[in-house]
C-alpha positions in Angstrom: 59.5 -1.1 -3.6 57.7 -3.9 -2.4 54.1 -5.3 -3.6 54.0 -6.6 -0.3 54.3 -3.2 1.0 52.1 -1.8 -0.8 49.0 -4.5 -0.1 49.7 -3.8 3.9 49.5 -0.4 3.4 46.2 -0.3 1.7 45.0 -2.9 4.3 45.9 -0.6 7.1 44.2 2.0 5.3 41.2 0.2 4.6 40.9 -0.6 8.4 41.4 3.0 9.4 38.9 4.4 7.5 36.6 1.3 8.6 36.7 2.0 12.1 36.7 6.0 11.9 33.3 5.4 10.1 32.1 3.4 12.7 33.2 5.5 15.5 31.5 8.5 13.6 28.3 6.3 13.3 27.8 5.4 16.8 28.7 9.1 18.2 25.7 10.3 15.9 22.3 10.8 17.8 19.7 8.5 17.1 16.1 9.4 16.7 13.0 7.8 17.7 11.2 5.4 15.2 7.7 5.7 14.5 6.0 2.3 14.9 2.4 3.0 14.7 0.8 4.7 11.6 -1.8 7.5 13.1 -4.9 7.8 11.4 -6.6 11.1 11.5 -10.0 10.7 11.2 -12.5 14.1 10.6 -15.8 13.7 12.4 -18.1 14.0 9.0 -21.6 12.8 10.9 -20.6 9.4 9.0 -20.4 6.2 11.8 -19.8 3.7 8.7 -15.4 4.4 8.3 -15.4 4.3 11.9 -17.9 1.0 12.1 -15.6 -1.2 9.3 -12.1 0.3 11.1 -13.0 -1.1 14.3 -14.6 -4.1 12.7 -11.1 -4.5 10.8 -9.2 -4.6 13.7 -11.5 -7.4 15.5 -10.1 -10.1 12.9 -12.3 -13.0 12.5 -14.4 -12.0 15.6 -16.1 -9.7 13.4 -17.7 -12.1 11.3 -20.1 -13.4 13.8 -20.9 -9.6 15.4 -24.0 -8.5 13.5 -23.1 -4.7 14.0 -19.7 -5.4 11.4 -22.0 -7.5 9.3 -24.2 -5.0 8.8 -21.5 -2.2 8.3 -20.3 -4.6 5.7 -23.2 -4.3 3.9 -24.1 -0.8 4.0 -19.9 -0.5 2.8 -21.4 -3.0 -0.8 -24.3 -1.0 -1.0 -23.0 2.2 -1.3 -19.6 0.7 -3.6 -21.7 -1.1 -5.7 -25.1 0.7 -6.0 -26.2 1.4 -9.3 -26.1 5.2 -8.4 -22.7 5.0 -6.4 -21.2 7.4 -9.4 -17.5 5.7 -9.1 -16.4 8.3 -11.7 -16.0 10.6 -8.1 -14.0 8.2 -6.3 -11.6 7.0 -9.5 -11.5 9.9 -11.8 -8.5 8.7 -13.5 -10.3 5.3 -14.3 -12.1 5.1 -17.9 -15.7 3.2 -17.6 -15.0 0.0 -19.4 -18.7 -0.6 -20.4 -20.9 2.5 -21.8 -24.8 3.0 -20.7 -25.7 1.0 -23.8 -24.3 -1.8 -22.1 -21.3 -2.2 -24.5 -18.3 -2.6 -24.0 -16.8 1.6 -25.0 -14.9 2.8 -27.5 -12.1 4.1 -25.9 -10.9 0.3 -24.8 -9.9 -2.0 -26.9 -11.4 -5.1 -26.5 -8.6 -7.8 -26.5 -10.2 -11.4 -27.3 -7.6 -14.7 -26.8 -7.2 -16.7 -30.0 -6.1 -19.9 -28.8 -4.5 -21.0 -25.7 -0.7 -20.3 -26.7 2.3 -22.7 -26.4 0.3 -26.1 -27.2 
């Protein structure tokens, strides 16, 4: 036999199998995409999530409203208040400086020697 032969018979084959894929795609009901991510928020007597959500979604209109500016800073104050326990919110996460105010034991400390590849 041929070599010819055989190349146009694969090639028909190839294109067979091509379009009964395709035929078997398009007869395949298609489902809805969901575009919007819904957000379930639970009513906890807390007006600050809902305060910097609809702050967020006001873009740079936001910055000169004092009600998000204000939300803003209650959302620092309770992040970075000295009592703000992060421990509860990152329990994974190892505090990188003790209470003596060094840097613990548990993390290396890695000091740079030099600048590298001078």
């Amino acid at each position: 036999m041929d070599t010819k032969l055989f190349a146009r018979i694969g090639a028909v084959a190839f294109v067979a199998i091509a379009l009964t894929t395709t035929a078997l795609q398009l007869r395949e009901e298609r489902k809805p995409e969901l575009t919007e991510a819904v957000t379930v928020n639970e009513p906890d007597g807390d007006p600050l999530p809902e305060m910097l959500r609809l702050c967020s979604e006001l873009g740079q209109l936001a910055e000169t409203t004092n009600e998000c500016r204000l939300a803003w800073a209650e959302n620092r104050h309770r992040f970075l208040a000295p009592g703000a326990r992060p421990m509860e919110r990152f329990p994974q996460a190892s505090p990188m400086i003790g209470n003596s105010g060094r840097p613990s034991q548990s993390q290396p400390v890695v000091v740079p020697s030099g600048t590298g590849g001078r």
